[in-house]
C-alpha positions in Angstrom: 0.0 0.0 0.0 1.5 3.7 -0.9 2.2 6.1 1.8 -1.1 8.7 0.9 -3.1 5.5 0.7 -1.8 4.6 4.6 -2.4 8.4 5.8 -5.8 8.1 3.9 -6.7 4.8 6.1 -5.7 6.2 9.0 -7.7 9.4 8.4 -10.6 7.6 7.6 -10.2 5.4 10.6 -10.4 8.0 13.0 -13.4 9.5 11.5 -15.0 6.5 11.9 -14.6 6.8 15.6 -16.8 9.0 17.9 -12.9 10.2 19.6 -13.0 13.6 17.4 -16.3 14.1 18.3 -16.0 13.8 22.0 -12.9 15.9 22.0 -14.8 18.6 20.2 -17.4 19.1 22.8 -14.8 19.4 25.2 -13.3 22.2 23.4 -16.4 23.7 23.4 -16.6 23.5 27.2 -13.6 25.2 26.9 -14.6 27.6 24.9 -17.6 28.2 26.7 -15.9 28.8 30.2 -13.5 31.5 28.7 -16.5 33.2 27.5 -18.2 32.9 30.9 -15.2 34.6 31.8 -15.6 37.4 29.7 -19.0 37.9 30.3 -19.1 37.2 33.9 -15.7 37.2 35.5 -13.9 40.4 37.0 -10.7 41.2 38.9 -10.2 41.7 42.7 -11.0 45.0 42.3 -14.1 44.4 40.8 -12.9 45.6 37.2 -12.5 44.2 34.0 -8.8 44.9 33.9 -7.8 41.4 32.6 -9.9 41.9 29.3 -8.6 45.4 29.1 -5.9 45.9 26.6 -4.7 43.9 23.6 -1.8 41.7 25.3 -4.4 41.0 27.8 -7.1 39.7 25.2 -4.5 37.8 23.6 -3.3 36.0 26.9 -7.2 35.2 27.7 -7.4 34.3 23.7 -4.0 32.0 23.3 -5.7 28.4 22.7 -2.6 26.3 22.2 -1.9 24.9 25.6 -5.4 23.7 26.1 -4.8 22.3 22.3 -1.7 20.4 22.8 -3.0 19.0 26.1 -6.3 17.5 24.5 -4.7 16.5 21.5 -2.6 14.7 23.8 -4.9 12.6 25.4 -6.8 12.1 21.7 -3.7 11.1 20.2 -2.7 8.9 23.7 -6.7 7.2 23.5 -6.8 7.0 19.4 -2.6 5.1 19.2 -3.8 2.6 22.4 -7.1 1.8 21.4 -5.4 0.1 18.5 -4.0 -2.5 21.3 -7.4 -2.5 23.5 -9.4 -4.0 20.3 -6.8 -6.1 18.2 -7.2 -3.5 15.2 -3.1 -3.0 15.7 -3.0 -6.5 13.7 -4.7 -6.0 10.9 -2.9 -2.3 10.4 0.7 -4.5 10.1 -0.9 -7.4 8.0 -1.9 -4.1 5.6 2.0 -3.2 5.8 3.7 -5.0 7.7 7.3 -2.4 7.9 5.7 -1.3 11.0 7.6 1.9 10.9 5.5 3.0 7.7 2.4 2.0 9.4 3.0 4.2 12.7 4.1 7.1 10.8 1.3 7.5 8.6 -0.9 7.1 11.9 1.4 9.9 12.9 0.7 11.9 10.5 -2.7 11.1 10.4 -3.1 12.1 13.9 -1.2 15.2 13.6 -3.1 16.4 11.1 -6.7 15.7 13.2 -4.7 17.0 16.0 -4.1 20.6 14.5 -7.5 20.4 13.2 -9.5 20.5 16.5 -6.8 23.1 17.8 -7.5 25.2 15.1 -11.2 24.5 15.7 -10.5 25.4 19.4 -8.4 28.4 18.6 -11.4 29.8 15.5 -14.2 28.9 18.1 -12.5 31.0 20.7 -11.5 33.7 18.7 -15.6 34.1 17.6 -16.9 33.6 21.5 -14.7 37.1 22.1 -16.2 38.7 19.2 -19.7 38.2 20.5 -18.8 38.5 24.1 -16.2 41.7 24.4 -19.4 43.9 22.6 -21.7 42.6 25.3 -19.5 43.9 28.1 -18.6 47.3 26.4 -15.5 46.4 25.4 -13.4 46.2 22.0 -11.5 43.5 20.4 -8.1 44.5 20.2 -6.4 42.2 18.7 -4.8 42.9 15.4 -4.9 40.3 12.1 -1.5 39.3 12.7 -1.9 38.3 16.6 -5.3 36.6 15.9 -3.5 34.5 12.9 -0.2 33.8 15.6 -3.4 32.4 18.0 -4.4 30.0 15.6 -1.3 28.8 14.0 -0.2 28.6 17.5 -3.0 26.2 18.4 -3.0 24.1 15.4 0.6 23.4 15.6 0.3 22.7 19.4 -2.6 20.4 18.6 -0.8 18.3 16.1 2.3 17.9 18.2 0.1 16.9 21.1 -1.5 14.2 19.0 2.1 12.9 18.0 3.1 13.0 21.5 -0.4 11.3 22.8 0.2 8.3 20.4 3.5 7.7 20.7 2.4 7.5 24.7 -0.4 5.1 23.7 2.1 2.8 21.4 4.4 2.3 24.1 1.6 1.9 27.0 -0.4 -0.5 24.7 -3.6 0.0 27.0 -5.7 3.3 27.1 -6.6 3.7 30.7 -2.5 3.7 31.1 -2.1 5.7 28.5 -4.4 8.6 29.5 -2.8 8.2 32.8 0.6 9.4 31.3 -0.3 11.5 28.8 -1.9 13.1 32.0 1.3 13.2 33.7 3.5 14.4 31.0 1.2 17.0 30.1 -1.0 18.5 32.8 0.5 17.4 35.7 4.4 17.3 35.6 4.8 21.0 34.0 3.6 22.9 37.1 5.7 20.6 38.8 8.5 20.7 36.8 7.6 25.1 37.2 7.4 25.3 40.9 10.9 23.2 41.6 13.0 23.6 38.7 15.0 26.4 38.4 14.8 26.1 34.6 11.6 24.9 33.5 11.8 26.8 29.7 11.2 23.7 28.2 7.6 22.6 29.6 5.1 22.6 27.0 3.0 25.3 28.4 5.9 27.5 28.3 7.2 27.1 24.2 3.6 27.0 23.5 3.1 30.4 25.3 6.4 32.2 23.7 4.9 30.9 20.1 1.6 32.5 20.7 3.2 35.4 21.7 2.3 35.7 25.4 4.6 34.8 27.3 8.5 34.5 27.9 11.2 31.7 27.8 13.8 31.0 25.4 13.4 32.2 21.6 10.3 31.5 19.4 13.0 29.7 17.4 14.2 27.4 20.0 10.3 27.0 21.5 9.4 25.8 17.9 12.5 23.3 18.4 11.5 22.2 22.2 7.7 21.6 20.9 8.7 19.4 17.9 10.7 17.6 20.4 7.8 16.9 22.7 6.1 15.1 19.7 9.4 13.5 18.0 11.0 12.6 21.2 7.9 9.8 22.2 7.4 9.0 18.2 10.7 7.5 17.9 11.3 5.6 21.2 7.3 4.2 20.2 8.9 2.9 16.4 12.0 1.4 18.3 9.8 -0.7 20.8 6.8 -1.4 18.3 9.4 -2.6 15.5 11.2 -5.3 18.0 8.5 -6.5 20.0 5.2 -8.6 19.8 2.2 -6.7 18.6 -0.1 -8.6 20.8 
């Protein structure tokens, strides 16, 4: 089978699936909590301060963290599931060199990945434009900042993914995956924060310096720490699944 026609399997595969589904009504809980916040939310002081000026909008706005961290666990539950129900077998009897196999699911998976980013990152982007006018306030935000936003999210969202399955390949069981994917992703970077005395490299923090909101090391050494976070866990997942029983 040719490469596109593996990607185009895989593609289809997850569609089949209610997975993108489910992670798109999270995102719209997401979604819909930051524009409770806009609506409803205030400072100590009782102001609107944190809605107030444009680097402020775009902090509230910036979608990529929550992307790459549901990605994640979409990538970690669509790579493991494969190993829950047996369908890992039939995807090497279609080419057996397991390496093409994985990475068209990679790619596959990136590419849904940066899809429900960017649908988090456009669906968050509209909540503001409907709720800033309620509140007598102004959108900001310039083209270019909005475009950073969600390019920022859909990259974030496709490296998650990555990351996720190479989690779930290795873990070969979803409730472990979800449980590391968890770790790595949500609960190890605050961690990592709080102790470290360099901590440039969490997720949260690349992501945040790509969108443009936040500080660490360059946005061209963030873009390298990110796709490391999603290559890293690829290849150590094609070295184990190439050497060892699928079953």
């Amino acid at each position: 089978m040719t490469w596109s026609l593996l990607v185009r399997s895989e593609l289809r595969k997850i569609a089949t699936t209610k997975l993108p589904m489910v992670f798109l009504g999270i995102i719209v809980a997401i979604v819909s909590a930051t524009a409770t916040a806009i609506l409803a939310g205030h400072d100590a002081d009782g102001t609107k301060g944190f809605i107030s000026s444009a680097t402020d909008q775009q902090s509230l706005l910036a979608f990529g963290t929550n992307a790459m961290m549901g990605a994640g666990l979409f990538g970690a539950i669509a790579a493991a599931r494969e190993y829950d129900h047996r369908t890992v077998i039939s995807m090497f009897l279609v080419s057996p060199r397991r390496h093409q196999a994985m990475l068209a699911q990679y790619v596959a998976l990136f590419l849904t990945g940066g899809l429900l980013g960017l649908a988090g990152g456009v669906l968050t982007i509209v909540a503001a434009l409907i709720c800033l006018p309620m509140v007598d306030f102004d959108f900001l935000l310039s083209a270019g900042a909005v475009i950073r936003i969600l390019a920022t999210a859909a990259l974030a969202g496709g490296v998650g993914a990555v990351l996720g399955a190479g989690v779930g390949a290795l873990v070969r069981n979803s409730a472990g995956a979800v449980t590391a994917a968890v770790l790595l992703l949500i609960i190890a970077p605050p961690l990592a924060v709080q102790f470290l005395n360099n901590a440039d490299w969490v997720p949260s923090t690349v992501v945040n310096v790509i969108s443009g909101v936040g500080e660490g090391p360059s946005v061209a050494a963030s873009l390298a720490i990110l796709a490391g976070w999603a290559v890293v866990p690829a290849i150590v997942a094609l070295f184990f699944v190439h050497r060892r029983d699928v079953t």
